[in-house]
C-alpha positions in Angstrom: -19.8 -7.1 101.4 -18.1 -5.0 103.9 -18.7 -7.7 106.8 -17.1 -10.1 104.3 -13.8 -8.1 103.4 -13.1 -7.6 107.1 -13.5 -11.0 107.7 -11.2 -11.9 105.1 -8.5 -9.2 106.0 -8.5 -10.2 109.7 -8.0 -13.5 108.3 -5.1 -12.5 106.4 -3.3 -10.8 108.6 -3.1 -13.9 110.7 -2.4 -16.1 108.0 1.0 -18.0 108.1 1.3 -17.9 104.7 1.2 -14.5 103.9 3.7 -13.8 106.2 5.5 -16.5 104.7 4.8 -15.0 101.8 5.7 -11.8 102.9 8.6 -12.4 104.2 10.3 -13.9 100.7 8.9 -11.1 99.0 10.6 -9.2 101.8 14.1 -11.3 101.1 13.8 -10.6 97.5 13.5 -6.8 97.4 16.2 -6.1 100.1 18.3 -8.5 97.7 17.6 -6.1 94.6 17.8 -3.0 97.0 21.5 -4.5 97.7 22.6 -5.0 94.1 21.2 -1.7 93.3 23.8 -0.1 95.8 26.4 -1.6 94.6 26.0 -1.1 91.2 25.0 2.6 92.3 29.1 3.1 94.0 30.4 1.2 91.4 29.2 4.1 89.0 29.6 7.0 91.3 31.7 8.5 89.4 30.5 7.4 85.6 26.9 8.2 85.9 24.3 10.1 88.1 20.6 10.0 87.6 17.8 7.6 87.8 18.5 4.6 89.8 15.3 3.2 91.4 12.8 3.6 88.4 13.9 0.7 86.4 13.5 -1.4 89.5 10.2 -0.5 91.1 9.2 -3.1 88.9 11.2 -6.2 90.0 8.4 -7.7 92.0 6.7 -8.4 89.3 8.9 -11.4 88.6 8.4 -13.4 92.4 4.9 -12.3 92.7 3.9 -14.4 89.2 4.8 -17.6 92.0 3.9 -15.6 94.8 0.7 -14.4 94.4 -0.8 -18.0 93.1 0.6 -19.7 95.7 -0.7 -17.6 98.7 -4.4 -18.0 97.1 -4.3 -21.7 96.8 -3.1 -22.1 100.7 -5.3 -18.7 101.8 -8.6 -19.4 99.7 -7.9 -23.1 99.8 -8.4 -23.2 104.0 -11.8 -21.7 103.2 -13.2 -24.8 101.4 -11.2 -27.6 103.7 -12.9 -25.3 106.7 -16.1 -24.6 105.0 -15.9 -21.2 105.8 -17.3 -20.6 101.6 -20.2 -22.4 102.9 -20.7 -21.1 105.7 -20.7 -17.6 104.0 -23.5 -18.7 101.6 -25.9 -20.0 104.7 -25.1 -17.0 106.4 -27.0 -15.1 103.5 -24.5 -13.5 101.2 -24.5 -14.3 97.5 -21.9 -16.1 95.3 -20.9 -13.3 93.4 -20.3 -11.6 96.7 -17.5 -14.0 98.0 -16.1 -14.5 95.4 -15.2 -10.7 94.7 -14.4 -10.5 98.5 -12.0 -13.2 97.9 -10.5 -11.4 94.7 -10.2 -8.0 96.5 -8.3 -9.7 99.2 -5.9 -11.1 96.6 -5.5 -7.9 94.8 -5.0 -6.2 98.1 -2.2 -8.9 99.3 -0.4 -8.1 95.8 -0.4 -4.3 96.6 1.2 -5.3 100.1 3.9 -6.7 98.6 4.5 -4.4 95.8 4.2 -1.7 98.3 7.2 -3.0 100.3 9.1 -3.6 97.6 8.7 0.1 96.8 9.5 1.4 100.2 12.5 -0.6 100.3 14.0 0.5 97.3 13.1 4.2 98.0 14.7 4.0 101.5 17.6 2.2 100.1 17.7 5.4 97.5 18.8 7.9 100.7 21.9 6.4 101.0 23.1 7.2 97.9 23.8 11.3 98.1 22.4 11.9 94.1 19.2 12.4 92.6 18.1 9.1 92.4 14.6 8.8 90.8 12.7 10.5 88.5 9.1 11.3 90.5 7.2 11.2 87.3 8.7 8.1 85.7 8.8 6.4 89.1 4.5 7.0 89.1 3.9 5.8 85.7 5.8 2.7 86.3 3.9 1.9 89.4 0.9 2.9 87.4 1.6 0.3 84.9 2.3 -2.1 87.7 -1.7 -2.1 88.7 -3.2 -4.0 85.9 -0.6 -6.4 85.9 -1.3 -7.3 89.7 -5.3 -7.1 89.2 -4.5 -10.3 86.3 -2.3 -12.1 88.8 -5.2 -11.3 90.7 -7.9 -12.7 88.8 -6.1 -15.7 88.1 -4.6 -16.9 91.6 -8.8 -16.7 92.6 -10.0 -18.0 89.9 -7.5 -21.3 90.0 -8.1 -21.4 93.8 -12.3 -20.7 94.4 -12.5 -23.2 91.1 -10.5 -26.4 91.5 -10.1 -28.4 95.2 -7.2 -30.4 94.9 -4.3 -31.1 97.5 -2.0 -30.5 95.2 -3.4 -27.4 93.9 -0.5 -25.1 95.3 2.0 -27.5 93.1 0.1 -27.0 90.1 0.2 -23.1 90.4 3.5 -23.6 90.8 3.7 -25.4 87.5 1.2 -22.8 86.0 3.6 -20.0 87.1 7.0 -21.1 85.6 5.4 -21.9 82.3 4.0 -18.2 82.9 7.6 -16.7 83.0 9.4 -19.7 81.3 7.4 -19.3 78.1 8.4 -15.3 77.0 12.3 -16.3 77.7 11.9 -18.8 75.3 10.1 -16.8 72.6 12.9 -14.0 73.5 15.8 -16.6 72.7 14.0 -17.5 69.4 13.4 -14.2 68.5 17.0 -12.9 69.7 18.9 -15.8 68.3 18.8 -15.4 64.8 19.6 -12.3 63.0 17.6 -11.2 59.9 20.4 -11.2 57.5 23.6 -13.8 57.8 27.0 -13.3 55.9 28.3 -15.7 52.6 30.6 -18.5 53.7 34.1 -17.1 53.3 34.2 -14.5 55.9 36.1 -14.7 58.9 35.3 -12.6 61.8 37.7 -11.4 64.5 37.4 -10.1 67.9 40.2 -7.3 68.8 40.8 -6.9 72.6 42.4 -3.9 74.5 44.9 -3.8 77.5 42.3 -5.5 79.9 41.0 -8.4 77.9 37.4 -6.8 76.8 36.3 -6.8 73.5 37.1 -3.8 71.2 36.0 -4.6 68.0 35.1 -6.9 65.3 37.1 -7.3 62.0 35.7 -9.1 59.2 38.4 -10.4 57.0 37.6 -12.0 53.0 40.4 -13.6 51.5 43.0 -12.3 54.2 42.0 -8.5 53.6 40.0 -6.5 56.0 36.4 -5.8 54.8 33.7 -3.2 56.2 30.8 -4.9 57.2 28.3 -2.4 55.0 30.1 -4.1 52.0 29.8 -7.9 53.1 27.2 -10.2 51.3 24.3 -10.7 52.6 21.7 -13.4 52.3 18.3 -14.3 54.1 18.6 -16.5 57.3 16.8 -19.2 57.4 15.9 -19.2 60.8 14.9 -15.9 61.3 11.5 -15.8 62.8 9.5 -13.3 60.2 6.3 -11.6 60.5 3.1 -12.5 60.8 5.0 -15.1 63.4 7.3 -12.5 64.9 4.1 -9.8 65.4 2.2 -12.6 67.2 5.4 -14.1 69.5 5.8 -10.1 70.6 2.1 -9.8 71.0 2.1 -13.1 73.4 5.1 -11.8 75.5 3.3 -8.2 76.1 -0.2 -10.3 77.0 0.9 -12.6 79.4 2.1 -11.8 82.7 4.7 -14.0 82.7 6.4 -11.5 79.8 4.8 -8.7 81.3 6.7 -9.2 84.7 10.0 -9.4 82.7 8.8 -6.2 81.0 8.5 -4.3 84.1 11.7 -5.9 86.0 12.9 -4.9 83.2 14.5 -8.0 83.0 13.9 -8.3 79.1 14.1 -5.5 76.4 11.3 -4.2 75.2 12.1 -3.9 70.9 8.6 -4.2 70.1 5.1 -5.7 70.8 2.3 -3.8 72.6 3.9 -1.5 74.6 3.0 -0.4 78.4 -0.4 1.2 77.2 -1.0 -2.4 75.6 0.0 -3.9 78.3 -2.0 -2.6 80.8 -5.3 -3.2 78.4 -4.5 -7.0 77.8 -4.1 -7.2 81.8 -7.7 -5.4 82.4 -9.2 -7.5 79.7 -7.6 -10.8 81.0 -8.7 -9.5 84.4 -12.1 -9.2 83.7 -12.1 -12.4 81.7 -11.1 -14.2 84.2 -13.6 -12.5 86.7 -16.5 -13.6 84.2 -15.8 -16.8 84.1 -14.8 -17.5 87.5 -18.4 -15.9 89.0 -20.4 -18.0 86.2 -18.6 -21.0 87.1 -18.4 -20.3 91.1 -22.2 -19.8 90.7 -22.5 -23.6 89.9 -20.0 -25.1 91.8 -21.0 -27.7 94.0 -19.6 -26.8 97.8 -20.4 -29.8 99.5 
């Protein structure tokens, strides 16, 4: 096993694509790194505290694409080169390459998040303030783990199961459904409040000196109303439970929503929480590593 991971990490290391890979990743965090800053000396004077916690996570959204991508062109070599079956005549098992090939993944992931993390830290000294929290900073990061192990599992499981040229188009396809589909429950679940107001009522906007929004004035019959003493009826198109509980539970599964979670890049109002989060990525790992080992085990490799 040993033999095979330092074959695989050798191999890695002078892959193009994970440099490529790298490299975007790279592009990505120093973009984040920058908008940090600014917004950092844009609120110099407003607000002091943490500034890197909330975005340790933001590599969770490019390595959803990332991550699937590099396995299809990195694993993908292995069949076109029959390096898998070379592996297998050499004498090592199945089960045994294809948990090499998952722990090279994995480790690849951690790269990247890595860098991200050093780049936002070292980013973090030029701003003279405290600028993270150790502690929150850790369990973030902490969080981050599962969520990279199910990318993981299922980059290696797409890429040692199906040989097809266009394989690194279809994880493509696979991983913006991934991070298109908890948007779109978001929106639906964002877009319509629980209760609406009777016809009748007007609502204005007040502005101040600068053109920003004040406040809003309901107005009934041309006389200013308080909005605890509007009527109120249903709406319609309010998603209720047991829908809404199972939309929330689907965002917090998948890593698609998960990646958003930890950017940060959607709210988190309710659903299964980090703890949750981290257990549905363990359990979709290891489902994913099941099935991939039975299925690897009868693969034809010829």
């Amino acid at each position: 096993m040993s033999k095979l991971l330092s074959a695989n990490f050798a191999r890695l290391f002078r892959s193009v694509w994970f440099w490529a890979c790298g490299l975007l990743m790279l592009g990505y965090s120093l973009w984040q790194a920058a908008d940090m800053l600014s917004w950092a000396y844009s609120m110099w004077s407003e607000w002091s505290g943490d500034f890197i916690t909330s975005r340790a996570g933001d590599f969770a959204v490019p390595v959803v694409i990332v991550l699937p991508v590099l396995s299809a062109m990195f694993l993908g070599a292995e069949y076109h080169y029959n390096t898998i079956r070379n592996k297998i005549v050499a004498g090592y098992s199945r089960w045994q390459v294809y948990l090499a090939n998952l722990i090279t993944v994995t480790a690849a992931g951690l790269i990247y998040a890595g860098a991200h993390v050093l780049v936002l830290t070292a980013s973090g000294f030029f701003i003279r303030m405290h600028v993270w929290d150790m502690g929150a900073l850790t369990l973030r990061l902490l969080c981050c783990l599962p969520f990279i192990l199910a990318v993981s599992a299922i980059s290696t499981l797409l890429a040692m199961l199906i040989r097809l040229r266009a394989l690194p188009v279809l994880v493509i396809l696979l991983s913006v459904a991934l991070l298109w589909l908890p948007q779109r429950l978001h929106m639906e679940l964002s877009s319509s409040p629980e209760m609406v107001v009777t016809e009748g009522v007007e609502m204005v906007v007040t502005v101040d000196d600068k053109g920003e929004a004040r406040e809003q004035i309901f107005l009934k019959d041309g006389r200013e109303i308080s909005w605890e003493d509007l009527d109120r009826v249903p709406n319609p198109q309010y998603v209720g439970e047991p829908l809404r509980g199972a939309y929330y539970f689907i965002m917090g599964a998948l890593p698609g929503g998960q990646a958003f979670y930890l950017s940060e890049s959607l709210p988190m109002e309710e659903g299964v929480g980090f703890p949750g989060m981290a257990a549905c990525s363990l359990t979709l790992a290891a489902m994913c590593t099941a099935l991939g080992l039975r299925a690897f085990r009868r693969k034809d490799l010829r």
